[in-house]
N, CA and C of each residue as an Amber inpcrd file, in Angstrom:
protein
   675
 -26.8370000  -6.5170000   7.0080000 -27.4760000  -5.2730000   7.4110000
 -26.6070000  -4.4860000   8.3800000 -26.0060000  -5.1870000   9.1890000
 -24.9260000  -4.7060000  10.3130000 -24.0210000  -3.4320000   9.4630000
 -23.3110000  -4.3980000   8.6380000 -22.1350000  -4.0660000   7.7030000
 -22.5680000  -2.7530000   6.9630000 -23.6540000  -3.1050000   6.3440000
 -24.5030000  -1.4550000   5.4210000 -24.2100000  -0.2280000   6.3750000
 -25.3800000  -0.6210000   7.7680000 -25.1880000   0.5030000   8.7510000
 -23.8630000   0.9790000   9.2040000 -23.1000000  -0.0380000   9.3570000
 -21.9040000   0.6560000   9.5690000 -20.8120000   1.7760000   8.6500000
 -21.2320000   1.2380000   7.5280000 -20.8390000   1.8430000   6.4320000
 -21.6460000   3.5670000   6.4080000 -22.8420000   3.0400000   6.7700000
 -22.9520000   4.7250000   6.4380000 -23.0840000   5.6540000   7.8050000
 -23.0810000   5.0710000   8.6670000 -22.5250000   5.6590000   9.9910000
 -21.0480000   6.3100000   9.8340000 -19.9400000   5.2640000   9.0800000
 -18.6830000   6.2130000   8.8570000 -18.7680000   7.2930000   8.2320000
 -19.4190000   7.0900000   6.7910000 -19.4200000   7.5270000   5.6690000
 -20.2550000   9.0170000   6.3290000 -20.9450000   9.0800000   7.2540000
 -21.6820000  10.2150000   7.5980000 -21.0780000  10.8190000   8.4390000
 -20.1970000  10.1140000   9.2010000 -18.9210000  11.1770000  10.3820000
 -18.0160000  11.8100000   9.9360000 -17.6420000  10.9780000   8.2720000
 -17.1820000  11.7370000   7.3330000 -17.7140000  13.1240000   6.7710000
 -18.9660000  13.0260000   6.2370000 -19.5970000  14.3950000   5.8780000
 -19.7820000  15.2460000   6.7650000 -19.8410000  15.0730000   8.4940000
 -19.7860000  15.7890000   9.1690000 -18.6370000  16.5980000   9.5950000
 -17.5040000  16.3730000   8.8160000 -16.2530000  16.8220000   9.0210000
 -15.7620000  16.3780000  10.7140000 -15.7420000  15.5600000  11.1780000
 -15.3970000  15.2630000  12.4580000 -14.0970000  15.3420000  13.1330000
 -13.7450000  15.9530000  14.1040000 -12.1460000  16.3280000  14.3690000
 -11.3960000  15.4230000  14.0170000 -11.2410000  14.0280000  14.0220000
 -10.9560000  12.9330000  13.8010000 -11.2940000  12.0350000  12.2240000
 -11.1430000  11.6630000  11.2890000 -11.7010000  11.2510000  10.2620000
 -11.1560000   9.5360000  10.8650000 -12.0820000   9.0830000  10.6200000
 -12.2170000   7.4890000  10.8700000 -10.9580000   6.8960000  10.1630000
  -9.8830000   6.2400000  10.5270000  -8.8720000   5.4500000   9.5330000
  -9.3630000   4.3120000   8.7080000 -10.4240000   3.8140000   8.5010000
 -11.1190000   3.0270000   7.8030000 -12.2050000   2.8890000   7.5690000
 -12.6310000   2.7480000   6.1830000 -13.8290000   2.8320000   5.6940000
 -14.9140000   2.1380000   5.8420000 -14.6790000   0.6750000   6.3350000
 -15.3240000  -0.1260000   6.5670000 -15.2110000  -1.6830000   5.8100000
 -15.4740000  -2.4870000   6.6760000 -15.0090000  -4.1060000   6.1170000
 -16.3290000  -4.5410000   5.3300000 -15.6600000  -5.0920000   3.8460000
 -16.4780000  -4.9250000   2.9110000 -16.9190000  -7.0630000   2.3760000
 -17.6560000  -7.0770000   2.2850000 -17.7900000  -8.9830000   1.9940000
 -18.9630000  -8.6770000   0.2950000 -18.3740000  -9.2530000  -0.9720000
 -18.8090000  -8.4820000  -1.8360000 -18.2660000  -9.4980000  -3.3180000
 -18.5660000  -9.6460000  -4.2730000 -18.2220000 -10.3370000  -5.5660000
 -18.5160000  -9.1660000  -6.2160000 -17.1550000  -8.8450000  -7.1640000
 -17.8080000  -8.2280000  -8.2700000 -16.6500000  -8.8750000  -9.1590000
 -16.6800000  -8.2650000 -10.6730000 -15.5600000  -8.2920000 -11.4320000
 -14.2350000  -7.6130000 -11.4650000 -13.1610000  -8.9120000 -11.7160000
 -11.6110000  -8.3350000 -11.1160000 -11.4850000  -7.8040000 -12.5060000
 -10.5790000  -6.2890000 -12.0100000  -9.6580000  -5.9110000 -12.7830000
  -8.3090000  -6.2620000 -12.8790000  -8.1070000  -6.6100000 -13.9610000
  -6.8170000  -7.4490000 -14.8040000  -5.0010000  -6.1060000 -14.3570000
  -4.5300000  -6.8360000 -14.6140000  -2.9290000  -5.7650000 -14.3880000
  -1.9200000  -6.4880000 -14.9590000  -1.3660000  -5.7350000 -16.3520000
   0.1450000  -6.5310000 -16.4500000   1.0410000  -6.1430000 -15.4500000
   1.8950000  -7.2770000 -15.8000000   3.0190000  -7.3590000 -14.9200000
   4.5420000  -7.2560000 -15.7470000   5.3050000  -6.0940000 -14.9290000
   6.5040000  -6.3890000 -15.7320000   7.4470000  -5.9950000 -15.1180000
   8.7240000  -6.3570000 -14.7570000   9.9540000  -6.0780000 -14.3590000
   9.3730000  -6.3520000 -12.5430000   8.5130000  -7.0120000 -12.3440000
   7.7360000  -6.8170000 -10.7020000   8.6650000  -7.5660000  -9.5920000
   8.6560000  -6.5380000  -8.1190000   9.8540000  -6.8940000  -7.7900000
   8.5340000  -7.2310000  -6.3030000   7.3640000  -6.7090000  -6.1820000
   6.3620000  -7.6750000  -5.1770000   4.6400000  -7.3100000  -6.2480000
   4.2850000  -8.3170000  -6.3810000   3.0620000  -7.9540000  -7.1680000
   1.9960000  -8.5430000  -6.2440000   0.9070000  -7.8440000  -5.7700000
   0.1030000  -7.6190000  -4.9150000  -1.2250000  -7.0230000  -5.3220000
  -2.0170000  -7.3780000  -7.0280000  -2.2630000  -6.6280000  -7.6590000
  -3.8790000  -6.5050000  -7.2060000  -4.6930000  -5.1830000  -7.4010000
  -6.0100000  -5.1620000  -7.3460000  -7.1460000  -5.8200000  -8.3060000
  -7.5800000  -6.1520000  -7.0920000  -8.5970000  -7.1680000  -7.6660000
 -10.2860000  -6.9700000  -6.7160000 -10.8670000  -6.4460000  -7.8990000
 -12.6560000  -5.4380000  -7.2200000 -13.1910000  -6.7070000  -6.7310000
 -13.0530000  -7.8100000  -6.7380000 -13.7210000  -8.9540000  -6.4200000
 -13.5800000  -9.5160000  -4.4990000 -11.7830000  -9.2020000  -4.6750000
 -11.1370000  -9.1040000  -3.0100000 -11.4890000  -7.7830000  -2.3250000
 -11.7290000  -6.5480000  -2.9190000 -11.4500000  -5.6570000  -2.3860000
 -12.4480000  -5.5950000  -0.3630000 -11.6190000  -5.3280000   0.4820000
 -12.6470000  -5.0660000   1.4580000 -12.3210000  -3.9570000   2.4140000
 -11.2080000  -3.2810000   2.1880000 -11.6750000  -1.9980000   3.1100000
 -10.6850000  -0.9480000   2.2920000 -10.8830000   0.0740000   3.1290000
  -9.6200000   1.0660000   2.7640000  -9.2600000   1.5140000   3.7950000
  -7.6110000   1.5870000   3.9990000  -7.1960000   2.2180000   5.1620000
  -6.4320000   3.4310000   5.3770000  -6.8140000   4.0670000   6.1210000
  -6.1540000   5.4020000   6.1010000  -4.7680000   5.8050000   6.1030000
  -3.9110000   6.7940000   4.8860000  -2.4770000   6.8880000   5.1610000
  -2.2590000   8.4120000   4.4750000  -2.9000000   9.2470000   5.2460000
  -3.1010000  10.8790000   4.6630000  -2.1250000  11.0150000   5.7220000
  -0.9220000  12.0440000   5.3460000   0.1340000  12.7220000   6.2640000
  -0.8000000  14.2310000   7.0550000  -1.9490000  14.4430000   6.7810000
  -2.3190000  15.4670000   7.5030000  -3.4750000  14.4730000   8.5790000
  -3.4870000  13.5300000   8.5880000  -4.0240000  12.8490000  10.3040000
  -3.0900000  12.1100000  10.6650000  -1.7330000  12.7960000  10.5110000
  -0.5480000  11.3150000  11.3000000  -0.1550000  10.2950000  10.6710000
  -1.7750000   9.6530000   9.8110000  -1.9590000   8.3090000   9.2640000
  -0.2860000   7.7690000   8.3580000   0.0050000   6.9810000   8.5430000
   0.6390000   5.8730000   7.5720000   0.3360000   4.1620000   7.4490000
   0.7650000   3.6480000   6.2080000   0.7620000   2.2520000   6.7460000
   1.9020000   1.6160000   5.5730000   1.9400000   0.3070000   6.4530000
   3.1700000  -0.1050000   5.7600000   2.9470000  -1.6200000   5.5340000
   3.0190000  -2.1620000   4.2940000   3.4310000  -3.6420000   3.8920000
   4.6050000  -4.6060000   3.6970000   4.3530000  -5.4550000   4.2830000
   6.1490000  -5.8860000   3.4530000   6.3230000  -6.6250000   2.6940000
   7.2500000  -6.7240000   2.0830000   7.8280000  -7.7430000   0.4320000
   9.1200000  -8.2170000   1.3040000   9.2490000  -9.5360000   0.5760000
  10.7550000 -10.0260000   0.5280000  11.1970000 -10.5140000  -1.4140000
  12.4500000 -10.6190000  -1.5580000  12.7220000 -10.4400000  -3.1970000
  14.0770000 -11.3290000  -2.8030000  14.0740000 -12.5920000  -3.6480000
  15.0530000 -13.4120000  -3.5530000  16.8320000 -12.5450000  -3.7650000
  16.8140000 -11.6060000  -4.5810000  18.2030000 -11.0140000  -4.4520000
  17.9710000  -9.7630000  -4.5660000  19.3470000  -9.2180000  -4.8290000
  19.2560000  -7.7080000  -4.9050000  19.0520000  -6.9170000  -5.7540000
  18.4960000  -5.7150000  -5.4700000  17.7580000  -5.0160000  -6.3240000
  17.1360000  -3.6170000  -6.3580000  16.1720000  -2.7890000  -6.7170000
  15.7370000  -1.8520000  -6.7120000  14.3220000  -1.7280000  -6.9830000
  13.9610000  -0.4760000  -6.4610000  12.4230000  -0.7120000  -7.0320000
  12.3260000   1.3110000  -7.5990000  11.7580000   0.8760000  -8.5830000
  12.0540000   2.2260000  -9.3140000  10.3120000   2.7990000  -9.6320000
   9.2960000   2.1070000  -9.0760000   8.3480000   2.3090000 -10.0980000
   7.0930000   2.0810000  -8.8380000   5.9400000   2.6360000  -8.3410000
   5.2480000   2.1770000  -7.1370000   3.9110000   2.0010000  -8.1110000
   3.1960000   1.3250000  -7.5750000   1.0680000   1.3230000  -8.1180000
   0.5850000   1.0580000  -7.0500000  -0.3390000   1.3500000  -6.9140000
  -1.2660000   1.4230000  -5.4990000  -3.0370000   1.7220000  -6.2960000
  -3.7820000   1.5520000  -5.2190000  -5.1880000   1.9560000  -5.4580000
  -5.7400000   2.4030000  -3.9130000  -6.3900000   3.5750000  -4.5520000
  -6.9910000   4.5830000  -3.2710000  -8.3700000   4.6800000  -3.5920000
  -8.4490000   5.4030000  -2.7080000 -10.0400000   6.6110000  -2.3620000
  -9.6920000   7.7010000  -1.9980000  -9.6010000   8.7780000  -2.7360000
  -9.4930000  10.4770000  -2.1150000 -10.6020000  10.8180000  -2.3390000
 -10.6580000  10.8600000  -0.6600000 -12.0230000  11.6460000  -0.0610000
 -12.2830000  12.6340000  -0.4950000 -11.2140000  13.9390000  -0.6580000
 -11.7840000  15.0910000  -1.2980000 -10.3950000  15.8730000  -1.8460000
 -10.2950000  15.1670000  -3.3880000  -8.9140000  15.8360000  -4.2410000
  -7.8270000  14.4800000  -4.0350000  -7.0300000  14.4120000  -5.2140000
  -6.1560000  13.6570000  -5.0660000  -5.1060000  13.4560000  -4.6020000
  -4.0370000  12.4390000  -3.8840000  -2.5290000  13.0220000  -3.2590000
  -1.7960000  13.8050000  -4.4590000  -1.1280000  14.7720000  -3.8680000
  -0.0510000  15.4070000  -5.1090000   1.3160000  14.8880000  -4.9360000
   1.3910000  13.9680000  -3.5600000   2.4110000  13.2550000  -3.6990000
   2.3450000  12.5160000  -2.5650000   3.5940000  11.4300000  -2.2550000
   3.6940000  10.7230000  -1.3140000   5.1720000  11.0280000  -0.5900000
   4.5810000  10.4570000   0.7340000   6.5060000  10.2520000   1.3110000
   6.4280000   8.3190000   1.8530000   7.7710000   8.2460000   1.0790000
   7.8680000   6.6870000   1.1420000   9.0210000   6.3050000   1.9540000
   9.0680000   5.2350000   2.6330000   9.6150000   4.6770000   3.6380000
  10.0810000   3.2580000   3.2540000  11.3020000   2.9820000   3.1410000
  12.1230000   1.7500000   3.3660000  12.2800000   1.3070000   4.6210000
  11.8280000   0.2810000   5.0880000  12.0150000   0.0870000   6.5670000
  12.6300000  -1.1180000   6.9810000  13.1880000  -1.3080000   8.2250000
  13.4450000  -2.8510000   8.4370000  12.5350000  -3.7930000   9.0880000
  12.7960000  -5.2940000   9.4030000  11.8610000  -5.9490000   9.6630000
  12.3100000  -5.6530000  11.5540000  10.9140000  -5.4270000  11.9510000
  11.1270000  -5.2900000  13.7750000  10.8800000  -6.6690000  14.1650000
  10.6290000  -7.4730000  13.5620000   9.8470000  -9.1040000  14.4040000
   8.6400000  -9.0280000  14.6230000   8.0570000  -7.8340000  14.4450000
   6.1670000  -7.6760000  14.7350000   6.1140000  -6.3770000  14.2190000
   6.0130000  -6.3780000  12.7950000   6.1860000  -5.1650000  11.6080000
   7.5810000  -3.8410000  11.5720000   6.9950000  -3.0000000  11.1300000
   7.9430000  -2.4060000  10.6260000   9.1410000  -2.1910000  11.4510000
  10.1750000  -1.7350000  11.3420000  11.1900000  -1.8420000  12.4430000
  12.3290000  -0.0320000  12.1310000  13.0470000   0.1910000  11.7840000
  14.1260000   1.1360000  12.0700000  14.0460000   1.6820000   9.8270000
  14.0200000   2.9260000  10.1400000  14.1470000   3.7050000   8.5510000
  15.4490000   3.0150000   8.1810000  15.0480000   2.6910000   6.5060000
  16.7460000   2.0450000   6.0660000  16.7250000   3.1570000   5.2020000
  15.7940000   3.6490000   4.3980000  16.0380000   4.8150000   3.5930000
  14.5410000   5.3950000   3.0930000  14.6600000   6.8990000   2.8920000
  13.4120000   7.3460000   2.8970000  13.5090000   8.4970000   1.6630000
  12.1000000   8.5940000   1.2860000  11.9960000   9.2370000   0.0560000
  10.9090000  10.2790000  -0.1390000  10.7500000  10.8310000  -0.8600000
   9.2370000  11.2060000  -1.6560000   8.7280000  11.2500000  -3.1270000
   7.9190000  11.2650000  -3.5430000   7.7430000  10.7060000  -5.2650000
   7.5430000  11.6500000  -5.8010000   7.7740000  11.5450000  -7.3940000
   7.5280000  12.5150000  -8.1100000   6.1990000  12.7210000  -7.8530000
   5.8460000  13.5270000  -9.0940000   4.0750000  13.5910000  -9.0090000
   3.7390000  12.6010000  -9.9510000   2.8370000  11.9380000  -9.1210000
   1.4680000  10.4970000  -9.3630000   0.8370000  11.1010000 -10.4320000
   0.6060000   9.5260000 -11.1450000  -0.2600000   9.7560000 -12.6000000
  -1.6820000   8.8070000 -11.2540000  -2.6020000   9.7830000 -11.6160000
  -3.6420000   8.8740000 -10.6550000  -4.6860000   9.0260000 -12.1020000
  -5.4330000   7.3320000 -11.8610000  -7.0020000   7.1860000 -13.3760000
  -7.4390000   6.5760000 -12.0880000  -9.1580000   7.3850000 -13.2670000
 -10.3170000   6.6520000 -11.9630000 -10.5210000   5.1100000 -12.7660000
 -10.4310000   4.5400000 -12.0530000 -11.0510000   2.5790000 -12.6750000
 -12.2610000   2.8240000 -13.2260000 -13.0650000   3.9270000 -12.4750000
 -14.7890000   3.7820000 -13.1020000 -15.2640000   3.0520000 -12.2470000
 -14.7040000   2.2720000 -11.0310000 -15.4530000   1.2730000 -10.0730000
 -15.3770000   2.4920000  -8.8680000 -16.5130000   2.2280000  -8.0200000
 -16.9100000   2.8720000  -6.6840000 -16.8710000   2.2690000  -5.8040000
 -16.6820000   2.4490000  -4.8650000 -17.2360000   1.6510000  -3.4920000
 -17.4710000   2.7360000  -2.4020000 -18.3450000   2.6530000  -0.9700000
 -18.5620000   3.2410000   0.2940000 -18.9480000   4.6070000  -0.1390000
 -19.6830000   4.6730000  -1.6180000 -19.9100000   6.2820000  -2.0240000
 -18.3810000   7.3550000  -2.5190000 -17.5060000   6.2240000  -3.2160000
 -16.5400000   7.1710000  -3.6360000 -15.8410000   6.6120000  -4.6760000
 -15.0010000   7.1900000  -5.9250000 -14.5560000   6.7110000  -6.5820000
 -13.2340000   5.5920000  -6.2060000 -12.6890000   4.6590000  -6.9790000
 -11.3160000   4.2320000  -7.3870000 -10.5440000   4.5770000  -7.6120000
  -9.5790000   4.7580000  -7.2180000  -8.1610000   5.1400000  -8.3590000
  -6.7880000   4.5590000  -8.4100000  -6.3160000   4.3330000  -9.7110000
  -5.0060000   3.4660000  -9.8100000  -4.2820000   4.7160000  -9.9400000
  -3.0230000   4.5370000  -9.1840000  -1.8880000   5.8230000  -8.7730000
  -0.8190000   5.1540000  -9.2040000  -0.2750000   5.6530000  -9.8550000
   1.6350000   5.3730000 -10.2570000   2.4170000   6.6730000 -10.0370000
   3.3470000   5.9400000  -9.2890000   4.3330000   7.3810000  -9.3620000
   5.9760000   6.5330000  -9.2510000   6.8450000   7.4400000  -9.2780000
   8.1980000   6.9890000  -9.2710000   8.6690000   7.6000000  -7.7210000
   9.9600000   6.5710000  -6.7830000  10.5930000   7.4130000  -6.1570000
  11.3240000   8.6800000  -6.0710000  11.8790000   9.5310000  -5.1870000
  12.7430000  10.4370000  -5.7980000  14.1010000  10.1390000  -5.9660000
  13.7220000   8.3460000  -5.9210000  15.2460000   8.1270000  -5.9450000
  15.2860000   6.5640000  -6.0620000  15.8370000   5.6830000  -6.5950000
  15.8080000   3.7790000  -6.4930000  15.9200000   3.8380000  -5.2230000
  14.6830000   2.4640000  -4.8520000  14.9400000   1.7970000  -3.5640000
  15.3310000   0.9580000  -3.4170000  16.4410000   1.0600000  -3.1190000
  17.6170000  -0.3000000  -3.0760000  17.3440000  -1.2030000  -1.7660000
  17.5120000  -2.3800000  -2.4050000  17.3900000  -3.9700000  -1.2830000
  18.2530000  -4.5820000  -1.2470000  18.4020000  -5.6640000  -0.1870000
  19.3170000  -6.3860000  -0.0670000  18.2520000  -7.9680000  -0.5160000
  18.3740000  -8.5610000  -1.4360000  17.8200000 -10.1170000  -1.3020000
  17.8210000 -10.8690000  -0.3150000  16.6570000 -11.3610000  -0.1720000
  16.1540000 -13.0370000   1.0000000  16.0440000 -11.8970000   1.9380000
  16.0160000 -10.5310000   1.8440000  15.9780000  -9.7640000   3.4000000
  14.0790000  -9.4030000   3.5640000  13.1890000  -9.8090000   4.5490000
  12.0270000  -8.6680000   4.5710000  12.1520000  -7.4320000   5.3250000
  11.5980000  -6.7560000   4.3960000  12.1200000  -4.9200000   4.3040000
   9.7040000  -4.5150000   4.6850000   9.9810000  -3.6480000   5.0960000
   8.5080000  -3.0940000   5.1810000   8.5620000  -1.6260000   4.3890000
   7.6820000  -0.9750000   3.2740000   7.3260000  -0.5710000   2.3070000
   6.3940000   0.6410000   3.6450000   6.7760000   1.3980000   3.6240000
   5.7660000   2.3560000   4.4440000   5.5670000   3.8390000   3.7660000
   4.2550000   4.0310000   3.4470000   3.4660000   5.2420000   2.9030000
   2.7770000   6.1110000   3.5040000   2.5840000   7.1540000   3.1430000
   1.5540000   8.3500000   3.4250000   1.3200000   9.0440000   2.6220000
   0.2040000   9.7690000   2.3840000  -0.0340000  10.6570000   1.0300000
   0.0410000  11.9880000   1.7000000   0.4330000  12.6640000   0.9540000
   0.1740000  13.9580000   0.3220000  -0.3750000  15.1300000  -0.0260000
  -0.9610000  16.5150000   0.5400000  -1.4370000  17.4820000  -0.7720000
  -2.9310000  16.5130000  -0.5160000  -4.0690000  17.0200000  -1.0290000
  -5.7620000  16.6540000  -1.5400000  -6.2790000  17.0650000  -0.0970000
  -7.2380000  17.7360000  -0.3210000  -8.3870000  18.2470000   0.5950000
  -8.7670000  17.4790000   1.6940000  -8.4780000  16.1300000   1.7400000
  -9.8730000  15.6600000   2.8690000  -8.8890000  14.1140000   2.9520000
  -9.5210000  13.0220000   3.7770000  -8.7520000  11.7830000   4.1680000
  -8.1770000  11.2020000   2.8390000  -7.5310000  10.0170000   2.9300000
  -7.3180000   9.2920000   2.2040000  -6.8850000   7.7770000   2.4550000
  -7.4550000   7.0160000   1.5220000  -7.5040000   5.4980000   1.8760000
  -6.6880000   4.5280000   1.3280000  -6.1950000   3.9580000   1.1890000
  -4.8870000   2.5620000   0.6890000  -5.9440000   1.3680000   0.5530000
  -6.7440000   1.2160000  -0.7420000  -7.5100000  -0.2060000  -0.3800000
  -6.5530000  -1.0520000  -0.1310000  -7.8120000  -2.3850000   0.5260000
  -6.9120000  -3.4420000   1.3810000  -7.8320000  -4.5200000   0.7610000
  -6.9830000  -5.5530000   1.0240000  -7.5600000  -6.8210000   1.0810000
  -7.1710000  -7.9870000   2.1750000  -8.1100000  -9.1030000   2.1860000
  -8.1860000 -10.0680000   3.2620000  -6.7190000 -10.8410000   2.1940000
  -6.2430000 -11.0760000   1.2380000  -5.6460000 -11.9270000   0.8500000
  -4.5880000 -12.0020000   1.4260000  -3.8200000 -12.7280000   2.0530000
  -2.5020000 -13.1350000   2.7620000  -1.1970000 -13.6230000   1.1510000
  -0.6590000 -12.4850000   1.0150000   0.9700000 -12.2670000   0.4760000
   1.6010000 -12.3500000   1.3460000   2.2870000 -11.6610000   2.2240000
   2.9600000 -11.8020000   3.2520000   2.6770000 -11.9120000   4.7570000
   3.3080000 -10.9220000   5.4100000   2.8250000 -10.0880000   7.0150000
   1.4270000  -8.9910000   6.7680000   0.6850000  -9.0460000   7.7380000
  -0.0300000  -8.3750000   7.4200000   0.2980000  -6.9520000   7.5670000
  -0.7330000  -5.8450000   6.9870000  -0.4560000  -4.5670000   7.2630000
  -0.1980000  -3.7760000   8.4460000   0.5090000  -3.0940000   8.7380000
   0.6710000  -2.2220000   9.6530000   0.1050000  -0.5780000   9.6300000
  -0.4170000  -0.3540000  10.8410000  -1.0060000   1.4630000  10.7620000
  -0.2740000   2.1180000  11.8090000   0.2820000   3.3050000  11.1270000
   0.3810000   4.0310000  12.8550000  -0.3980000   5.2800000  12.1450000
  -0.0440000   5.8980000  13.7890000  -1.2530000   7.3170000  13.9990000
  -0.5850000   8.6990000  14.0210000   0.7970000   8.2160000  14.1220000
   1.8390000   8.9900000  14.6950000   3.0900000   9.0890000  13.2690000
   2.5010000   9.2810000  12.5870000   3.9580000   9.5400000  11.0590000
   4.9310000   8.3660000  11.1870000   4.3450000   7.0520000  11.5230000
   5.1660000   6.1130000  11.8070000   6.3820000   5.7710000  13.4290000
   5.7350000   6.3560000  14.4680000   6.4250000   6.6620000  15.3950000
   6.2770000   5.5670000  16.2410000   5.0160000   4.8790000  16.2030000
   4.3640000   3.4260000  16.8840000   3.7270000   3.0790000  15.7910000
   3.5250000   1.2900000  15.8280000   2.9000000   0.5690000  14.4350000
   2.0080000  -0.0270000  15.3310000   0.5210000  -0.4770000  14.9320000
  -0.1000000  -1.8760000  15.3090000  -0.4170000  -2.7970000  14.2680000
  -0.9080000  -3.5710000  14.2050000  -0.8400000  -4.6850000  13.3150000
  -2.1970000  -4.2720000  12.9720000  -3.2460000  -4.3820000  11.6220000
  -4.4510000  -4.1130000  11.2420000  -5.4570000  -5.4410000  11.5430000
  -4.5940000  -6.1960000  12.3240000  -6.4010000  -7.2660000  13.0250000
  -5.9250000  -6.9890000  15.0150000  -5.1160000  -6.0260000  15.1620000
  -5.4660000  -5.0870000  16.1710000  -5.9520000  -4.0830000  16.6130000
  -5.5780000  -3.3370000  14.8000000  -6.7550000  -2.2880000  15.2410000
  -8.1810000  -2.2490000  14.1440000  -8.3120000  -3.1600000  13.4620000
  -9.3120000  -3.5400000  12.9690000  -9.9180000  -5.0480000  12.7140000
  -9.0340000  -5.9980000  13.5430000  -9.4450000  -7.3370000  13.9650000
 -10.5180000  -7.4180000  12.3990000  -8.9390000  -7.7010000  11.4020000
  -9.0060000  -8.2640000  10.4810000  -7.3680000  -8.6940000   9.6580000
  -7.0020000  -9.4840000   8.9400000  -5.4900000  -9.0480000   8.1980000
  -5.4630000  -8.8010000   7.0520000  -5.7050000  -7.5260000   7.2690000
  -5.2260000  -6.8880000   5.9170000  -3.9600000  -6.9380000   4.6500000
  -3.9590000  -6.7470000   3.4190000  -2.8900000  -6.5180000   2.9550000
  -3.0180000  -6.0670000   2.1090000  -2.3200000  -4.4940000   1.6500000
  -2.4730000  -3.3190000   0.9610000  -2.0870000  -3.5880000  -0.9710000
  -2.9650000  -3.6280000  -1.3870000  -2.9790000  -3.4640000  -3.1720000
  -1.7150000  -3.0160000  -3.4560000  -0.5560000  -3.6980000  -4.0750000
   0.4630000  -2.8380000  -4.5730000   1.4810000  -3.3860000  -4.9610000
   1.8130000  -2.9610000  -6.2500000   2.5660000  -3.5120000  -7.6630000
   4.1020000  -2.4780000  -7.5750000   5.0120000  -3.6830000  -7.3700000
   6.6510000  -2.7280000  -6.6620000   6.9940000  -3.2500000  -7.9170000
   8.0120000  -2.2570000  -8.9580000   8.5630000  -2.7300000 -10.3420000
   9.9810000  -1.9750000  -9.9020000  10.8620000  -3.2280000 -10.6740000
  12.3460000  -2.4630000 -10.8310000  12.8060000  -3.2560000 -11.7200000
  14.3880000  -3.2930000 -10.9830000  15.2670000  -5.0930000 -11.7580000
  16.5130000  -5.0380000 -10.4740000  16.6640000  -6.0110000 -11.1000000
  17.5960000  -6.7240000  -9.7730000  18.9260000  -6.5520000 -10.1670000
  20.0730000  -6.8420000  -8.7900000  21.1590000  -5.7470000  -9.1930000
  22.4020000  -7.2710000  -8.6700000  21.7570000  -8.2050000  -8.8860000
  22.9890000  -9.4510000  -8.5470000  22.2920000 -10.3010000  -9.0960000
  23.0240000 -11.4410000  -9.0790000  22.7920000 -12.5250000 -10.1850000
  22.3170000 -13.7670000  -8.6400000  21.7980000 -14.7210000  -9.0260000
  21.1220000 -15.7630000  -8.5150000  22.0200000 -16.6960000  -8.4120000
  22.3350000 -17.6560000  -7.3850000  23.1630000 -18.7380000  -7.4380000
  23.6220000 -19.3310000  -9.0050000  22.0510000 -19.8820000  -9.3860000
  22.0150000 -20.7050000 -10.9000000  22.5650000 -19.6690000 -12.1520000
  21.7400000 -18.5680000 -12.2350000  22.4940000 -17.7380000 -12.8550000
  23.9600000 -17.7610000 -12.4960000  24.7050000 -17.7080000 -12.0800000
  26.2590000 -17.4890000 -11.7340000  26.8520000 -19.2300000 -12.4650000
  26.2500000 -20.1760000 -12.1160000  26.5090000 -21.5630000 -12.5420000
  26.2520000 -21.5590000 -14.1020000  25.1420000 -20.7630000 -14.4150000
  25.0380000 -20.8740000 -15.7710000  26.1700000 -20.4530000 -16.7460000
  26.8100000 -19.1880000 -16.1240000  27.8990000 -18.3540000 -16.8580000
  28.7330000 -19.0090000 -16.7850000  29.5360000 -19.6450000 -15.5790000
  30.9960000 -20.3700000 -15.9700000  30.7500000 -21.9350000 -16.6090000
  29.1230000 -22.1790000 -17.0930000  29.7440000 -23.1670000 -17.4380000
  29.5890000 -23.2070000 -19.0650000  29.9040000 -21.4290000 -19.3370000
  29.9820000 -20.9250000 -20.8930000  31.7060000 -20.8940000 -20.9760000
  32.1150000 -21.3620000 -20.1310000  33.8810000 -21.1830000 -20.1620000
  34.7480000 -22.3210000 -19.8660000
């Protein structure tokens, strides 16, 4: 009952247009049926699943908002291809600005290279939550995001363009480090069970191919000679 009220206490500071739009929607405890995702060429797969889902967190470039996840990828490589799942509060992003970052020792750390995406193919799932639709977003960089292997790199987003907030669902499932938010276009980070004393980790399917060969791979070739 706590959890309900809280939910529509946000959900109503929302309709009130409030100088401030809440960075999260609210922590969600819930079973439903997972939606399925192939996988292909995946360089961190992190995929959505309606069954985990429990909050959404805010990363609209018109409240400051960003947030950032991190991947590590045994060698080197690129990532050519992003998926994510949102909530646009009111209109969809028309685009993103994306962030390669380094590891600080307690999230994101120093820009290694930065981007913005074409324009996003965004579909509604047909699933709702907190009074708003789903949506699976694909878009491409404006450019490969190149890695170095065995390195953790932090993945940092903000949307775009659409009328009103916007949310990055999250989940309790532990892939890596947990999520990071700042308030400030990435200028200060906190960790999301500091500022929502929970650990989050953001829905999201990184596709490329890799740009060096693997120890074994390399053993395999000379011992064609």
């Amino acid at each position: 009952m706590k959890i309900t009220a809280l939910i529509v206490v946000l959900l109503a500071g929302l309709a009130l247009a409030a100088p401030a739009p809440n960075s999260q929607l609210g922590h969600l405890n819930q079973e439903q049926v997972p939606v399925g995702v192939s996988l292909v060429d995946v360089i961190c797969s992190q995929p959505f699943v309606y069954a985990n889902l429990q909050n959404g967190l805010g990363f609209s470039q018109p409240n400051a908002w960003m947030l950032a996840d991190d991947f590590n990828y045994p060698v080197d490589g690129y990532i050519d291809n992003i998926e994510i799942w949102a909530i646009y509060a009111s209109g969809n992003a028309t685009g993103f600005n994306v962030q390669l970052r380094s590891d600080g020792g307690a999230g994101p750390g120093a820009i290694v290279e930065s981007y913005t995406s074409g324009t996003p193919y965004h579909e509604n799932t047909g699933l709702s939550q907190w009074g708003y639709g789903l949506w699976y977003t694909e878009f491409a960089p404006s450019a490969n995001i190149t890695f170095t292997g065995g390195t953790k790199y932090w993945l940092a987003m903000q949307s775009t363009g659409g009328a009103g907030a916007h949310y990055w669902l999250a989940t309790n499932q532990t892939w890596e480090d947990q999520t990071y938010f700042s308030q400030d276009n990435g200028g200060t980070w906190a960790s999301s069970y500091v500022m929502w004393g929970a650990y989050y980790e953001q829905y999201m399917i990184l596709s490329g191919a890799e740009t060096s060969l693997t120890r074994d791979s390399w053993g395999a070739i000379k011992s064609l000679f």
